[in-house]
C-alpha positions in Angstrom: 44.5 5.3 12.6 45.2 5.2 16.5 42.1 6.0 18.6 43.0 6.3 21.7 40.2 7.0 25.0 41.2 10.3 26.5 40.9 8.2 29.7 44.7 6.4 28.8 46.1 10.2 30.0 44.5 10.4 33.1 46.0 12.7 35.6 48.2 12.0 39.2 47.3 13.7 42.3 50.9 15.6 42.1 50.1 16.6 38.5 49.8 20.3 37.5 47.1 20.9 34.9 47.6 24.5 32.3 44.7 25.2 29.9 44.5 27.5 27.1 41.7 28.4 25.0 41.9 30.9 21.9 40.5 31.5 18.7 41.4 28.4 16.1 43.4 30.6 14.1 47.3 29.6 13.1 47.9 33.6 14.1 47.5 32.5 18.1 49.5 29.2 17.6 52.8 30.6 18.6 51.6 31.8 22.0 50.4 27.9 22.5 53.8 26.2 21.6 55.1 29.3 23.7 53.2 27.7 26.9 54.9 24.3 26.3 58.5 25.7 26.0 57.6 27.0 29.6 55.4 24.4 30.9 58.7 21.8 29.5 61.5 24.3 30.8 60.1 24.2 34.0 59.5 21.1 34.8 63.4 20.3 33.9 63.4 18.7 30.3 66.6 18.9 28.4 66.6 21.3 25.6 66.2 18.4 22.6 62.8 17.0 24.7 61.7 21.2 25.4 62.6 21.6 21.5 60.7 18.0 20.6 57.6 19.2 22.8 57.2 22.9 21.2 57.4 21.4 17.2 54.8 18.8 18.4 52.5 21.3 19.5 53.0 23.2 16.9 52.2 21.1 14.3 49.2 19.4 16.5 47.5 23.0 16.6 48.2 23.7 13.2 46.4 20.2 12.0 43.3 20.8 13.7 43.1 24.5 13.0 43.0 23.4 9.3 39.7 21.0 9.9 38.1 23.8 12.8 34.9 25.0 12.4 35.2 28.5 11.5 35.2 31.1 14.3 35.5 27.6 16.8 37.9 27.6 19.6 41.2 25.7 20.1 41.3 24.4 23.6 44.5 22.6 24.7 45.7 21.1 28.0 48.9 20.7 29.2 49.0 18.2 32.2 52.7 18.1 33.9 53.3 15.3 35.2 57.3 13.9 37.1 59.3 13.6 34.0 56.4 13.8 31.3 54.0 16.4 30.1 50.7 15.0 28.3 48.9 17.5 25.9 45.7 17.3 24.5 44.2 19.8 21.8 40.9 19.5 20.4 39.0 21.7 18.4 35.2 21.6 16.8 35.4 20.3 13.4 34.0 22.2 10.1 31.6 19.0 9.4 30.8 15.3 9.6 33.1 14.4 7.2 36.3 16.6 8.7 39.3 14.5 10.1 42.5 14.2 11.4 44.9 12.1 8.6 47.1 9.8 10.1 48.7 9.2 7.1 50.3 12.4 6.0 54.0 13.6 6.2 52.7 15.7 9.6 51.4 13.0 11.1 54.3 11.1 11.1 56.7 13.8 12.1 54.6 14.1 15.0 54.7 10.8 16.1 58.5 11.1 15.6 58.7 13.9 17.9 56.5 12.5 20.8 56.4 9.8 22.7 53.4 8.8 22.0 50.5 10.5 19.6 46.8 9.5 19.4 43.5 11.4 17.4 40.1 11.4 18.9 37.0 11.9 17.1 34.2 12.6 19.2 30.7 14.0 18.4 30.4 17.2 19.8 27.0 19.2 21.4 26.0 21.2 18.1 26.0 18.7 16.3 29.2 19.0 14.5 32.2 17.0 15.9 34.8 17.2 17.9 38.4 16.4 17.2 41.3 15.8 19.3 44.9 15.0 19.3 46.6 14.1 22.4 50.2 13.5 23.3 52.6 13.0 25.3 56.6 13.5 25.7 58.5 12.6 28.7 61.5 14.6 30.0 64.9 13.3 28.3 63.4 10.9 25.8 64.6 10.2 23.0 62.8 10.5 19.4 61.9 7.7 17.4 
């Protein structure tokens, strides 16, 4: 599994930060990978790294809506960077025992589509943890 310290994606002075929180519900997943296809489009990514950054999301949400807590919140943060956007999404998890599998068919598609992928498990304040995938794709890169 790669833990990675939320701290590795820290922000530049010149970085523009976008957050959005709904509901952890796949229904409201579209209108996140919506925000990336902007956020990517805008800051000048070719259409492969736009269409690489949109399926990542995607499937990031969807994997942690399917250990949230039910009626929790999905926050992710898009942080756009000169040439890269980082995301991280984290949600609160149904239980101790909930997890992100790094070894599963959408884990690894992820990790083909970014540049790179990291989960973060965290406890969280009531009592239940939280969970956290962050990535990030730069602007013209090419997948693994």
């Amino acid at each position: 599994m790669s833990e990675k310290d939320p701290a590795d994606f820290t922000t530049a002075d010149n970085a523009s930060t976008v957050e959005v929180r709904t509901t952890a519900s796949a229904a409201l997943i579209p209108t996140i990978r919506a925000v990336a296809s902007d956020l990517a489009a805008r800051a000048d990514f070719d259409l492969d790294a736009i269409s690489d950054l949109r399926m990542a999301v995607d499937e990031a949400c969807a994997t942690l809506v399917d250990v949230a807590a039910p009626g929790s919140r999905l926050d992710c943060r898009f942080t756009v960077l000169q040439e890269q956007i980082q995301v991280t999404a984290q949600v609160q998890a149904a239980g101790p025992g909930a997890t992100v599998s790094t070894d599963t068919f959408g884990w690894r598609v992820l990790q083909t589509l970014a540049d790179e992928v990291a989960v973060q498990h965290a406890p969280g304040t009531d009592g239940l943890p939280m969970v956290a995938i962050m990535l990030d794709k730069r602007a013209g890169a090419t997948t693994k």
